[in-house]
mmCIF file as Biopython writes it, N, C-alpha, C and O atoms, coordinates in Angstrom:
data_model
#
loop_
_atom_site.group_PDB
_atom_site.id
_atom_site.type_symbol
_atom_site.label_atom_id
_atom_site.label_alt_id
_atom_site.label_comp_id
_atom_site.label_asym_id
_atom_site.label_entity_id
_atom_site.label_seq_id
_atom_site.pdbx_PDB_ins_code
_atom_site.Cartn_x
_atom_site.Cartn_y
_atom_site.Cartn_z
_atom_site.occupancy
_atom_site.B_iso_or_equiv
_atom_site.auth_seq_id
_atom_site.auth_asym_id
_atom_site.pdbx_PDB_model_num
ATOM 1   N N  . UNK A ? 1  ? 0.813   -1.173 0.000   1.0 0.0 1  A 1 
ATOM 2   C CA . UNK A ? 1  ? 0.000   0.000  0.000   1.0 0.0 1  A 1 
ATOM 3   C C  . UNK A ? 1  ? 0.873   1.258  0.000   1.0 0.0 1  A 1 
ATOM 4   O O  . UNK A ? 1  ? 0.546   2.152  -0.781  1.0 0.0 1  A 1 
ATOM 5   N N  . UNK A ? 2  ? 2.001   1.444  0.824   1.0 0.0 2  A 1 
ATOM 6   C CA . UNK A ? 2  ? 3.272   2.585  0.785   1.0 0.0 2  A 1 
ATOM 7   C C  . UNK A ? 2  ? 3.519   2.927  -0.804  1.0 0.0 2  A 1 
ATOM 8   O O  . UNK A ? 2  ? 3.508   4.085  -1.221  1.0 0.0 2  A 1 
ATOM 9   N N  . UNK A ? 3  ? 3.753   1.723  -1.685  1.0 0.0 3  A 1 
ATOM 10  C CA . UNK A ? 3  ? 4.165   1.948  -3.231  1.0 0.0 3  A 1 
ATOM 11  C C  . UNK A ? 3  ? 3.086   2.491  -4.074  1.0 0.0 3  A 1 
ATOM 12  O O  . UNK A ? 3  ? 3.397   2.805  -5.223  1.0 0.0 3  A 1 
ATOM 13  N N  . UNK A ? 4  ? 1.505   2.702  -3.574  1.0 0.0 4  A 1 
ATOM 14  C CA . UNK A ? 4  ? 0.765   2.783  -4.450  1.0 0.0 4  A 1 
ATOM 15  C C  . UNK A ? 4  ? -0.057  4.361  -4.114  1.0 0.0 4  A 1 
ATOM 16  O O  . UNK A ? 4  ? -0.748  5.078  -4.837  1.0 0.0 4  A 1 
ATOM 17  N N  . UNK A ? 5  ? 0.379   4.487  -2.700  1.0 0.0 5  A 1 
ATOM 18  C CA . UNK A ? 5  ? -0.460  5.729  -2.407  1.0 0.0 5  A 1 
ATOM 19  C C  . UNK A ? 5  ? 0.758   7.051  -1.980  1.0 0.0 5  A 1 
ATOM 20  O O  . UNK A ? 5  ? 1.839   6.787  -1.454  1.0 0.0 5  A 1 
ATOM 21  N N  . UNK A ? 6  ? 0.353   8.321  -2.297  1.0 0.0 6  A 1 
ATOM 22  C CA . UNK A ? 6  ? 1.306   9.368  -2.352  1.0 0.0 6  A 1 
ATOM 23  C C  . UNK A ? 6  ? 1.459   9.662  -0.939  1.0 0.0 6  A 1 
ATOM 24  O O  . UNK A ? 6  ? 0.618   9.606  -0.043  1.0 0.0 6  A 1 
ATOM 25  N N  . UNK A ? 7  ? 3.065   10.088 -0.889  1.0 0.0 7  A 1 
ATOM 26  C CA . UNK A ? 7  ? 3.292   10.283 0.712   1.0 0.0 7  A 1 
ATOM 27  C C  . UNK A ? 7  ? 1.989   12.061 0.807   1.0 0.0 7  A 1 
ATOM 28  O O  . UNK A ? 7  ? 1.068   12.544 1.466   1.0 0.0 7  A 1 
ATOM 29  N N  . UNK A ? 8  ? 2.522   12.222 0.087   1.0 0.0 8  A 1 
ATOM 30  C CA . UNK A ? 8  ? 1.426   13.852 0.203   1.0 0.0 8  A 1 
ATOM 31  C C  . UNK A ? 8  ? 0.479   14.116 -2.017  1.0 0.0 8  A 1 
ATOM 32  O O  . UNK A ? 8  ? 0.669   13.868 -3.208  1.0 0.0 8  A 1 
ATOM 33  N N  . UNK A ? 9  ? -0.431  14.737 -1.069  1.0 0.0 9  A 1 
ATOM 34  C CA . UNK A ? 9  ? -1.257  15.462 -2.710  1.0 0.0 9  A 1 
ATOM 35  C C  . UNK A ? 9  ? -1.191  16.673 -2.027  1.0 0.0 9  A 1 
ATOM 36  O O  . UNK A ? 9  ? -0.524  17.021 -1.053  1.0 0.0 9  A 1 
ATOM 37  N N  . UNK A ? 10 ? -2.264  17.430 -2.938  1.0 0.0 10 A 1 
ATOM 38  C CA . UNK A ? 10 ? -2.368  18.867 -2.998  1.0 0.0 10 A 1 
ATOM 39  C C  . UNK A ? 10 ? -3.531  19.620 -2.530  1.0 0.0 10 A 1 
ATOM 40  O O  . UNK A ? 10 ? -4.234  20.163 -3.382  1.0 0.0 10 A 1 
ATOM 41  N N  . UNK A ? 11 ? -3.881  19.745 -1.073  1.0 0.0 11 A 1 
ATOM 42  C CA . UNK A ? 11 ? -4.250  20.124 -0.307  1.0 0.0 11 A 1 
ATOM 43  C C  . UNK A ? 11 ? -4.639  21.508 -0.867  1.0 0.0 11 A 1 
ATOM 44  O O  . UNK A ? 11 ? -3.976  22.430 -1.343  1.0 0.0 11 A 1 
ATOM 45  N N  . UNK A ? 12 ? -6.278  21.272 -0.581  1.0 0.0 12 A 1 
ATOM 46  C CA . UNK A ? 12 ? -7.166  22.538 -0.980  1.0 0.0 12 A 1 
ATOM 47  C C  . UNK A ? 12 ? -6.292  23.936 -0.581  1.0 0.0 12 A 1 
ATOM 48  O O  . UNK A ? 12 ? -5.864  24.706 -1.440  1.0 0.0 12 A 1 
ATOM 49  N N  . UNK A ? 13 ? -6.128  24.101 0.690   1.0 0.0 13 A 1 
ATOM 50  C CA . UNK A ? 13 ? -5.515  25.060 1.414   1.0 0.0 13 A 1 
ATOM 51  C C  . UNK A ? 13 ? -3.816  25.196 1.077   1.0 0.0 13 A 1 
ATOM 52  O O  . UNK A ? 13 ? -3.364  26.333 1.212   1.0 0.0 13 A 1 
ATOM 53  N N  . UNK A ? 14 ? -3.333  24.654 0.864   1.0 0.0 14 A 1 
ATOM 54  C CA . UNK A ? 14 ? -1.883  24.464 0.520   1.0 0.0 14 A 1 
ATOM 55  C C  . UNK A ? 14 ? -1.954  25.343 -1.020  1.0 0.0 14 A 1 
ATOM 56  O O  . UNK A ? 14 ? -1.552  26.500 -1.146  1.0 0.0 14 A 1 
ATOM 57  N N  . UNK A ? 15 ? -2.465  24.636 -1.960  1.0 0.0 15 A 1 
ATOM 58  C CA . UNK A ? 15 ? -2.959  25.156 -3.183  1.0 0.0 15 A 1 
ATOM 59  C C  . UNK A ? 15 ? -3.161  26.485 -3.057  1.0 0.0 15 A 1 
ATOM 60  O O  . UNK A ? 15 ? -2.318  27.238 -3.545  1.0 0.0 15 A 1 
ATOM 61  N N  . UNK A ? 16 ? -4.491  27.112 -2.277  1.0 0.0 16 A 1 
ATOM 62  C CA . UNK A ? 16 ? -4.608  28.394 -2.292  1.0 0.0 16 A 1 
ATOM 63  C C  . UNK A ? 16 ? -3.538  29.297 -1.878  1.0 0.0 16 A 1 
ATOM 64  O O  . UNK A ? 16 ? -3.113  30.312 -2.431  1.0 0.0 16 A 1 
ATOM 65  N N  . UNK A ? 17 ? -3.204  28.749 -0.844  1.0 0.0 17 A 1 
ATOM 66  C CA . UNK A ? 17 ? -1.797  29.796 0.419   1.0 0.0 17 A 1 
ATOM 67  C C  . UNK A ? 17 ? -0.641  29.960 -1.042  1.0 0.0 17 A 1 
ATOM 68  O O  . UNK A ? 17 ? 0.046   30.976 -1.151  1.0 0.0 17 A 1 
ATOM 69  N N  . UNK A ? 18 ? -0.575  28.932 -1.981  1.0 0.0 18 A 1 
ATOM 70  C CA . UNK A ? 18 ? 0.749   29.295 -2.721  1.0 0.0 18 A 1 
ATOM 71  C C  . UNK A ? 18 ? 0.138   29.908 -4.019  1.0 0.0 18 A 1 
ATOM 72  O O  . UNK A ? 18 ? 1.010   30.420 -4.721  1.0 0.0 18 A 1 
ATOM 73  N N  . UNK A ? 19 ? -0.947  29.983 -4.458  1.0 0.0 19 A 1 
ATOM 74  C CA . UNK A ? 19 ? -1.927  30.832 -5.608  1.0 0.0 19 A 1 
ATOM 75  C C  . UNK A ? 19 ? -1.389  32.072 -4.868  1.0 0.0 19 A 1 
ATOM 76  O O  . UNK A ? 19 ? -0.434  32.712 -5.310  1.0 0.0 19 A 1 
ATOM 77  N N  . UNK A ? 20 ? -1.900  32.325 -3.960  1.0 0.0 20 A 1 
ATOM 78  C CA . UNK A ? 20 ? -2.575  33.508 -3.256  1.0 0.0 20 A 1 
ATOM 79  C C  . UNK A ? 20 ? -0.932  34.057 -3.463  1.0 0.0 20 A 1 
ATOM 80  O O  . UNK A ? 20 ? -0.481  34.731 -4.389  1.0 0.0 20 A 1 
ATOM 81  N N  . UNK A ? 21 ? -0.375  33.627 -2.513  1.0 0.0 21 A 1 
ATOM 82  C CA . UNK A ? 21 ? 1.071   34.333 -2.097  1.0 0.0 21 A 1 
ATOM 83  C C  . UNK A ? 21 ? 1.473   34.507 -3.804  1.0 0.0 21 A 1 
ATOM 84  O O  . UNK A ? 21 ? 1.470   35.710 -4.066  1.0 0.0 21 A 1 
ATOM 85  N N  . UNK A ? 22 ? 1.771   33.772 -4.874  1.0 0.0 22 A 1 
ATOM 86  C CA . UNK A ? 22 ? 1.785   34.157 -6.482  1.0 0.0 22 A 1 
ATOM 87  C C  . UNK A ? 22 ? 1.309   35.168 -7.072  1.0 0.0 22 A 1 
ATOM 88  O O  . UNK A ? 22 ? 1.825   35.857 -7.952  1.0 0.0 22 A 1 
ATOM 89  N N  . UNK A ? 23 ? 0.021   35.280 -6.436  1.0 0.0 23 A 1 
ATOM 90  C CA . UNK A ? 23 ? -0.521  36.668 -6.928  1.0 0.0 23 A 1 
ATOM 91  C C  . UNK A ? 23 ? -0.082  37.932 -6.842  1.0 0.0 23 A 1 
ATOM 92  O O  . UNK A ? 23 ? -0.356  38.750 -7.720  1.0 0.0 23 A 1 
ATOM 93  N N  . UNK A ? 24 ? 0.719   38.264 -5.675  1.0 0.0 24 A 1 
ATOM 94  C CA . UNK A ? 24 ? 1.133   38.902 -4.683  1.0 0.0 24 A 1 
ATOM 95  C C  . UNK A ? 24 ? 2.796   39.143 -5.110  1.0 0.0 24 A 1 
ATOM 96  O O  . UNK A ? 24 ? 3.498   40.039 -4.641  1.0 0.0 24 A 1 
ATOM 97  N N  . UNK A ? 25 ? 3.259   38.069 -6.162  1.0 0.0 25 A 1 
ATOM 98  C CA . UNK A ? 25 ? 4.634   38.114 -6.620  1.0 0.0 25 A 1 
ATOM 99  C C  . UNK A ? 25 ? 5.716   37.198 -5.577  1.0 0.0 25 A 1 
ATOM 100 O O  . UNK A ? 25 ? 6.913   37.070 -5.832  1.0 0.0 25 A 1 
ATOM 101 N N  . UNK A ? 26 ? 5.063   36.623 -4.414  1.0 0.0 26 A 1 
ATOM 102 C CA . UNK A ? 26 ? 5.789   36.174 -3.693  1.0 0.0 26 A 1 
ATOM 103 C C  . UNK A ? 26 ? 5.991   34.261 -4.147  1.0 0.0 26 A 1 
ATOM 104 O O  . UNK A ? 26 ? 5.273   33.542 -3.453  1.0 0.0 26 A 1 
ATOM 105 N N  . UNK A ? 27 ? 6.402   33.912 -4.637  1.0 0.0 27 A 1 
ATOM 106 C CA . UNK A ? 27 ? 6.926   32.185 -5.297  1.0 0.0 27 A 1 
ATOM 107 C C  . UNK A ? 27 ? 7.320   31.132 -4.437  1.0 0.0 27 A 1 
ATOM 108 O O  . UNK A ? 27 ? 7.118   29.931 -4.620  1.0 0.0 27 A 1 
ATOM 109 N N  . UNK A ? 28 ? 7.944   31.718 -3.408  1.0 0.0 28 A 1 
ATOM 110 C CA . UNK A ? 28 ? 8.162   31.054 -2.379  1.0 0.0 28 A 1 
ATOM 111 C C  . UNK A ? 28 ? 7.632   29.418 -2.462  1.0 0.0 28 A 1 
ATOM 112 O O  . UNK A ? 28 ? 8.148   28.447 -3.014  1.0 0.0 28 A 1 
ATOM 113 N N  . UNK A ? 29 ? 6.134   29.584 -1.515  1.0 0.0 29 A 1 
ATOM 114 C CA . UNK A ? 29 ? 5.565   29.016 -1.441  1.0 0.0 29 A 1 
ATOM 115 C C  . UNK A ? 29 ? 5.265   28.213 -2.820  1.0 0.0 29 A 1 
ATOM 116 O O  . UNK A ? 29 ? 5.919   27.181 -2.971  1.0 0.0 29 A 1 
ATOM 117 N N  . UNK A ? 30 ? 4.591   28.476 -3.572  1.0 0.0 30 A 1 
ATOM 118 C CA . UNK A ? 30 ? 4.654   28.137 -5.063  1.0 0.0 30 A 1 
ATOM 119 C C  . UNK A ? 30 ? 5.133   26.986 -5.306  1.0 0.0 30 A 1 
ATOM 120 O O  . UNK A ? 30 ? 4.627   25.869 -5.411  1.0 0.0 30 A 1 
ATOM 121 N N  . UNK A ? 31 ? 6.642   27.570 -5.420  1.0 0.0 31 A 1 
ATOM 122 C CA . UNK A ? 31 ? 7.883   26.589 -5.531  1.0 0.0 31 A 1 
ATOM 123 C C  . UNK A ? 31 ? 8.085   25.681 -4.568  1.0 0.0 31 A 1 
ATOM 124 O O  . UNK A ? 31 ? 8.684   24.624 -4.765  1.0 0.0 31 A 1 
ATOM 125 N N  . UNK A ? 32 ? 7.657   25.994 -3.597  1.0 0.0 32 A 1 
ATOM 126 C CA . UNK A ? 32 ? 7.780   24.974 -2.827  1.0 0.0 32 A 1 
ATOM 127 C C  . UNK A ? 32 ? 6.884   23.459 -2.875  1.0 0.0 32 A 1 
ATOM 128 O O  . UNK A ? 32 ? 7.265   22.288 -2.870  1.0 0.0 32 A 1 
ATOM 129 N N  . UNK A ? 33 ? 5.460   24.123 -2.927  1.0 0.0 33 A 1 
ATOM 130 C CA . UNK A ? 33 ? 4.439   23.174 -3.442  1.0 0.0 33 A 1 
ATOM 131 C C  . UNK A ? 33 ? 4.990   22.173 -4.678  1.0 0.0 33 A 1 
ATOM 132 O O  . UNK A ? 33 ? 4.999   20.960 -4.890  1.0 0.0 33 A 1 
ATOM 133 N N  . UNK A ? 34 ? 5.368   23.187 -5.254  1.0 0.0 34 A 1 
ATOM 134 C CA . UNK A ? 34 ? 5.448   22.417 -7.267  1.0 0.0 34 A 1 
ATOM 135 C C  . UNK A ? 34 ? 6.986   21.118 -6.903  1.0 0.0 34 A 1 
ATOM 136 O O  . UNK A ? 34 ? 7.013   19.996 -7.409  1.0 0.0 34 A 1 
ATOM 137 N N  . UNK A ? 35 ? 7.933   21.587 -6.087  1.0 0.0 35 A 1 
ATOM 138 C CA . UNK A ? 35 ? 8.897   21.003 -5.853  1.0 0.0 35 A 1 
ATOM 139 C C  . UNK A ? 35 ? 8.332   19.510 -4.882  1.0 0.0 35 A 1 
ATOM 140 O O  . UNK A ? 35 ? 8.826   18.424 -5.183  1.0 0.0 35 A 1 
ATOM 141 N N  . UNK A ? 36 ? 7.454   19.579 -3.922  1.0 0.0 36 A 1 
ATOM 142 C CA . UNK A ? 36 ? 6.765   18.654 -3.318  1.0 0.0 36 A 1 
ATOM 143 C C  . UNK A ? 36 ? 5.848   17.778 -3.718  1.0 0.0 36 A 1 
ATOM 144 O O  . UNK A ? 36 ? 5.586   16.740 -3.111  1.0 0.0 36 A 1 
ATOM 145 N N  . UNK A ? 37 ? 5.385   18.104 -4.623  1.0 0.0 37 A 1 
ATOM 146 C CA . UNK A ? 37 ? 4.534   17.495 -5.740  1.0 0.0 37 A 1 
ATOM 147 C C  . UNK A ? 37 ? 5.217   16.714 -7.094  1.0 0.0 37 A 1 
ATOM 148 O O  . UNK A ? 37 ? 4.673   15.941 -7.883  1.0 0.0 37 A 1 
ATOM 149 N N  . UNK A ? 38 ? 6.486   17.167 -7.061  1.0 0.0 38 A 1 
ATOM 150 C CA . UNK A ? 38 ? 7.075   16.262 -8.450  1.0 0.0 38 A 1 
ATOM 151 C C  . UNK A ? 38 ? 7.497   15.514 -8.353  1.0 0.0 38 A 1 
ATOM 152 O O  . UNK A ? 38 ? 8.192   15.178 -9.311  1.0 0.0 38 A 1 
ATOM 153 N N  . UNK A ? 39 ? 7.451   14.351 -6.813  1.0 0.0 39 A 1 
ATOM 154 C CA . UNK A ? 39 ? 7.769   13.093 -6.828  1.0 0.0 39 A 1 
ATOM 155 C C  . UNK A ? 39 ? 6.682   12.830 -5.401  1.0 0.0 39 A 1 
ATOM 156 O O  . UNK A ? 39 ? 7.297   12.383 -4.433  1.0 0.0 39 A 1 
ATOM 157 N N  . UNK A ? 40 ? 5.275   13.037 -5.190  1.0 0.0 40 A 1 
ATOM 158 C CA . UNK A ? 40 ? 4.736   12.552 -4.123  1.0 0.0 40 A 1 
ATOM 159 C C  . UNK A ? 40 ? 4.921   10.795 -3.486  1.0 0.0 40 A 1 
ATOM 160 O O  . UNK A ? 40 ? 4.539   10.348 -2.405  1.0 0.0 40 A 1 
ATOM 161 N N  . UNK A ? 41 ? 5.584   10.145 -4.525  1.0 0.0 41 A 1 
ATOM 162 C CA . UNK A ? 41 ? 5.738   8.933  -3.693  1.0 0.0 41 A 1 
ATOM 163 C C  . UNK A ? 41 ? 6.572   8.563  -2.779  1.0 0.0 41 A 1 
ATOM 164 O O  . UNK A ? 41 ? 6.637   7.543  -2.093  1.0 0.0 41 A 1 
ATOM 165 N N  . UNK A ? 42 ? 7.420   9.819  -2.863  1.0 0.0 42 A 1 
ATOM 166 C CA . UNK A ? 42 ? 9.094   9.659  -2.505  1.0 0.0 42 A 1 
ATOM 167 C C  . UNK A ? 42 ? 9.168   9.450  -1.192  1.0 0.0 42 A 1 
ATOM 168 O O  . UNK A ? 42 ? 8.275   10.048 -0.592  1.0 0.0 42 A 1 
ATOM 169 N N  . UNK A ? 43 ? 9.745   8.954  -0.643  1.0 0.0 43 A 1 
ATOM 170 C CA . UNK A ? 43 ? 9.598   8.606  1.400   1.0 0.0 43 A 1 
ATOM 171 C C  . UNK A ? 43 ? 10.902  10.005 1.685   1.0 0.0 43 A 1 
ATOM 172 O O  . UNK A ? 43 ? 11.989  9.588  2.085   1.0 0.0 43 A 1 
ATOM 173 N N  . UNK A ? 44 ? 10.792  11.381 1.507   1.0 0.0 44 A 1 
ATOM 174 C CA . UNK A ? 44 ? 11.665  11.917 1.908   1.0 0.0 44 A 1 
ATOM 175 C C  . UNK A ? 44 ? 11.010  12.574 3.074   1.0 0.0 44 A 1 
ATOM 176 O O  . UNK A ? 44 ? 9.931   12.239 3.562   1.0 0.0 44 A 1 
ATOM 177 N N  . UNK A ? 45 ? 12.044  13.877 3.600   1.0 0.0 45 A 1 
ATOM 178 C CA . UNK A ? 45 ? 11.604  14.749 4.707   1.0 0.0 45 A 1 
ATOM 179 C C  . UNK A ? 45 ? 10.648  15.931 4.181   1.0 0.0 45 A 1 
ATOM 180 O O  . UNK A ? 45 ? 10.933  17.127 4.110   1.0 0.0 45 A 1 
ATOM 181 N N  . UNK A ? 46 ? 9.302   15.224 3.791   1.0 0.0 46 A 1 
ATOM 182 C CA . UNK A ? 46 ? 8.675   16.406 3.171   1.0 0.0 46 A 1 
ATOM 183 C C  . UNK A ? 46 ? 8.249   17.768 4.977   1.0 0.0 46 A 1 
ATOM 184 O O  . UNK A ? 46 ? 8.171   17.289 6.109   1.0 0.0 46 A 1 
ATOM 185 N N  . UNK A ? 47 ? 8.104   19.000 4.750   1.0 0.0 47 A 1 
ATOM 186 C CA . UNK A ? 47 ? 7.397   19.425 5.834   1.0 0.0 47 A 1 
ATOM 187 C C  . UNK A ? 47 ? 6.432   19.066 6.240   1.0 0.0 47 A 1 
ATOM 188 O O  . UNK A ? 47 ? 5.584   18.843 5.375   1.0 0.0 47 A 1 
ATOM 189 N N  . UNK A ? 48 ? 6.071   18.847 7.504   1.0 0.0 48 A 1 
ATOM 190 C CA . UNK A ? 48 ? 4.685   18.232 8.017   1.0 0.0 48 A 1 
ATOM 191 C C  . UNK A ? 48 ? 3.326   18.565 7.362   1.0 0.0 48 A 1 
ATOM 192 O O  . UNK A ? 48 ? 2.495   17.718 7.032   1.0 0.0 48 A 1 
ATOM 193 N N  . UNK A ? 49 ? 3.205   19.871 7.218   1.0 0.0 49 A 1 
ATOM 194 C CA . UNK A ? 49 ? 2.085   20.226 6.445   1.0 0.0 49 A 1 
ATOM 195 C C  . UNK A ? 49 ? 1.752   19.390 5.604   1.0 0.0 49 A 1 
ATOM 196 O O  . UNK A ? 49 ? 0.718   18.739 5.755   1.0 0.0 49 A 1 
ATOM 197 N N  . UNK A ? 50 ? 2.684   19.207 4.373   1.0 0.0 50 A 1 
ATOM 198 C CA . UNK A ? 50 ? 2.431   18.437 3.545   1.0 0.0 50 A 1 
ATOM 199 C C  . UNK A ? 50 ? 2.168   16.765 3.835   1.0 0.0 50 A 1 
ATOM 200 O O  . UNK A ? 50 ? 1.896   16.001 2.908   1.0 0.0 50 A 1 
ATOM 201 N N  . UNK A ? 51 ? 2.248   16.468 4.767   1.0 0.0 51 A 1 
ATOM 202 C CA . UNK A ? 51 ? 1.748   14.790 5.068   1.0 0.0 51 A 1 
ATOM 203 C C  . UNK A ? 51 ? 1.120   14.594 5.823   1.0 0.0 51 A 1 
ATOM 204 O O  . UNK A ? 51 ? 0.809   13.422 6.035   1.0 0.0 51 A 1 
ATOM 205 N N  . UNK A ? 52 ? 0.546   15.754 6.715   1.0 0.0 52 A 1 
ATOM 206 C CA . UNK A ? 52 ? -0.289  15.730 7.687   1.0 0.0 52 A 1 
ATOM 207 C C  . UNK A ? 52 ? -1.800  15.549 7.245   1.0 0.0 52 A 1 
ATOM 208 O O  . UNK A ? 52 ? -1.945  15.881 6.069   1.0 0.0 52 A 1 
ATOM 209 N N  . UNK A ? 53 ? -3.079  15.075 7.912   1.0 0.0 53 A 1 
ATOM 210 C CA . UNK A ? 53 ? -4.089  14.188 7.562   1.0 0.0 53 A 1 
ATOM 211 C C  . UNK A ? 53 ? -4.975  16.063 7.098   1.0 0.0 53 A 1 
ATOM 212 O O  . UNK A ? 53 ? -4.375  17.071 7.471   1.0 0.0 53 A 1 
ATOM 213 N N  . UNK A ? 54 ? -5.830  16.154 6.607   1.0 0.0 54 A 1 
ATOM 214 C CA . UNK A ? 54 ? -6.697  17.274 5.829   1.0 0.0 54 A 1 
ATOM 215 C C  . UNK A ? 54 ? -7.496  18.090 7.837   1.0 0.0 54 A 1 
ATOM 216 O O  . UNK A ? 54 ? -7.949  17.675 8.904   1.0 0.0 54 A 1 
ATOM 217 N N  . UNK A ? 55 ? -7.256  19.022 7.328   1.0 0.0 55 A 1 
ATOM 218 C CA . UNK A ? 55 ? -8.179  20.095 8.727   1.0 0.0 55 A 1 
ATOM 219 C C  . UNK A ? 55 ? -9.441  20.015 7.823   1.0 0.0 55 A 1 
ATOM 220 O O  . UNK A ? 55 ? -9.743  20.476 6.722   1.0 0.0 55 A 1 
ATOM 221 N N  . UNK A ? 56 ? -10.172 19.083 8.937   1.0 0.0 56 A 1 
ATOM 222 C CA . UNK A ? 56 ? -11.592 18.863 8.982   1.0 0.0 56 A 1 
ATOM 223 C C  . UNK A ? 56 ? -12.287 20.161 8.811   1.0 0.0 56 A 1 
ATOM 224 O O  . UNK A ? 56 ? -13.395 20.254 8.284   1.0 0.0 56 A 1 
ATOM 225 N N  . UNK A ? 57 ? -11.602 21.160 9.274   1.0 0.0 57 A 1 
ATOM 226 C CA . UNK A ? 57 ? -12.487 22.684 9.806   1.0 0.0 57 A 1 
ATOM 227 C C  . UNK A ? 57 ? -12.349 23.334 8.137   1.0 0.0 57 A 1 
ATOM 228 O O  . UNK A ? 57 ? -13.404 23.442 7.511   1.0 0.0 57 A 1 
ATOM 229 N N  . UNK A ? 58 ? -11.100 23.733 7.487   1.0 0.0 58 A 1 
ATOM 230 C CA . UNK A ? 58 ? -11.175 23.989 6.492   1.0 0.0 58 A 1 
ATOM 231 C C  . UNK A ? 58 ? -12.072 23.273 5.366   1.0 0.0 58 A 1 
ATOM 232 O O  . UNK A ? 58 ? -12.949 23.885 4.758   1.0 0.0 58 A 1 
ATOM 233 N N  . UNK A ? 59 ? -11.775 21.940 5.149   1.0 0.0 59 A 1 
ATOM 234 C CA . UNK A ? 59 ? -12.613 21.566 4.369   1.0 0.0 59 A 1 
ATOM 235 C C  . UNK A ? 59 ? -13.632 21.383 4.334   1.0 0.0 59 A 1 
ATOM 236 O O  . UNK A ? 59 ? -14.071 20.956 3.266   1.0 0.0 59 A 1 
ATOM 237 N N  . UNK A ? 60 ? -14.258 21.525 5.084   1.0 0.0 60 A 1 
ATOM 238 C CA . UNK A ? 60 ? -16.140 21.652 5.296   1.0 0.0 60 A 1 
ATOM 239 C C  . UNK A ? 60 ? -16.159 22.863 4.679   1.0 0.0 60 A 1 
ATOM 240 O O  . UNK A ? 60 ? -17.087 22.912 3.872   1.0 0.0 60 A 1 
ATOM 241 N N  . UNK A ? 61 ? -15.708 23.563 4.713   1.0 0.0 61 A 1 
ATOM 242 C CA . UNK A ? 61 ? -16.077 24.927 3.856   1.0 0.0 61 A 1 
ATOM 243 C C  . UNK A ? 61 ? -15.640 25.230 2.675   1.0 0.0 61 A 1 
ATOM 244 O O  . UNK A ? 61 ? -16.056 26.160 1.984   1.0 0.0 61 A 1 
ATOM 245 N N  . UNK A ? 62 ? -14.564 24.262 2.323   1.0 0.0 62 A 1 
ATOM 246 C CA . UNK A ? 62 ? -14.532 24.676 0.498   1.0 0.0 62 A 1 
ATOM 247 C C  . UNK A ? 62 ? -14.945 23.790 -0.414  1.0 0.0 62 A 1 
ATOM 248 O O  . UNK A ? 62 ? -15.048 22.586 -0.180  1.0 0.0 62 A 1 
ATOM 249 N N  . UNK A ? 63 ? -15.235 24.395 -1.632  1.0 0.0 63 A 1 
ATOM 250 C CA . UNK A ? 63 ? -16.222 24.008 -2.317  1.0 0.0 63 A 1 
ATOM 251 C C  . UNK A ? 63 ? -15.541 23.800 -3.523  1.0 0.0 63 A 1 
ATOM 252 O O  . UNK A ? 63 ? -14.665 24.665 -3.563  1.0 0.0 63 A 1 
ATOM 253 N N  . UNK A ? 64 ? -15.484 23.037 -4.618  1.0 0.0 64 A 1 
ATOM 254 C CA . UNK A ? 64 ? -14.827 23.227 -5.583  1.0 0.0 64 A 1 
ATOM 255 C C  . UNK A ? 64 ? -15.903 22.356 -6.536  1.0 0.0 64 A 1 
ATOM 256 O O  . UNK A ? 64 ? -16.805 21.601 -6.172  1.0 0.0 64 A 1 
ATOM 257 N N  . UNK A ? 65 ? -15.440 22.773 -8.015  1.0 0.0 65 A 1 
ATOM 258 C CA . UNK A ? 65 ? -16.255 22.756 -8.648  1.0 0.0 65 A 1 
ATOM 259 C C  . UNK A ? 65 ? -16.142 22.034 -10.281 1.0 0.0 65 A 1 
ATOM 260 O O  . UNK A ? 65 ? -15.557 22.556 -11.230 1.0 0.0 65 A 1 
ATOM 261 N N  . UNK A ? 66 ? -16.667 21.074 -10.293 1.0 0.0 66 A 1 
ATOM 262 C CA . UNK A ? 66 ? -16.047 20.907 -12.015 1.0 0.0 66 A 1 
ATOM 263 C C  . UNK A ? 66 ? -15.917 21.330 -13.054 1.0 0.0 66 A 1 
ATOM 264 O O  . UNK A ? 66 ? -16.895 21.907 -13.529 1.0 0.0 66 A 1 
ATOM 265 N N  . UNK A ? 67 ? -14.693 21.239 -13.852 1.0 0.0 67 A 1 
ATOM 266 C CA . UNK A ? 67 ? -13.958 22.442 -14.775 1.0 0.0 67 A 1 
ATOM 267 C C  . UNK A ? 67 ? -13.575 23.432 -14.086 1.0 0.0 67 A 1 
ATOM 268 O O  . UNK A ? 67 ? -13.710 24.486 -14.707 1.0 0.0 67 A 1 
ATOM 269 N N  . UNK A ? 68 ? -13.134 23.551 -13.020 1.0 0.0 68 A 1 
ATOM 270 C CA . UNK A ? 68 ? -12.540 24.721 -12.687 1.0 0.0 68 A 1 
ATOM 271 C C  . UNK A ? 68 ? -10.811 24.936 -12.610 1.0 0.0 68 A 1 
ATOM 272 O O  . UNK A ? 68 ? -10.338 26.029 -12.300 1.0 0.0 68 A 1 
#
């Protein structure tokens, strides 16, 4: 099951925080995401954020939508 499922995806909130901060000219974050995402299977030292289980509290409230 380790070989088939990603140590991390792309977290509603993660997504936005590095949109948002992009908008703003700041990449940081961005890059950081896009760099964490181009091998999610990898068993490295990703930051906790990124492997930590979804905030119940946030996601009850976002909504997303198909084709978007």
């Amino acid at each position: 099951m380790n070989n088939n499922n990603p140590k991390v995806i792309p977290r509603n909130h993660l997504v936005e925080d590095a949109l948002s901060a992009a908008e703003n000219g700041e990449m940081s974050l961005f890059n950081e995401l896009l760099d964490v995402l181009s091998d999610p299977y990898a068993d490295l030292n990703y930051p906790e954020k990124y492997t930590e289980a979804s905030d119940a509290r946030f996601e009850s409230q976002y909504k997303t939508f198909c084709g978007t």
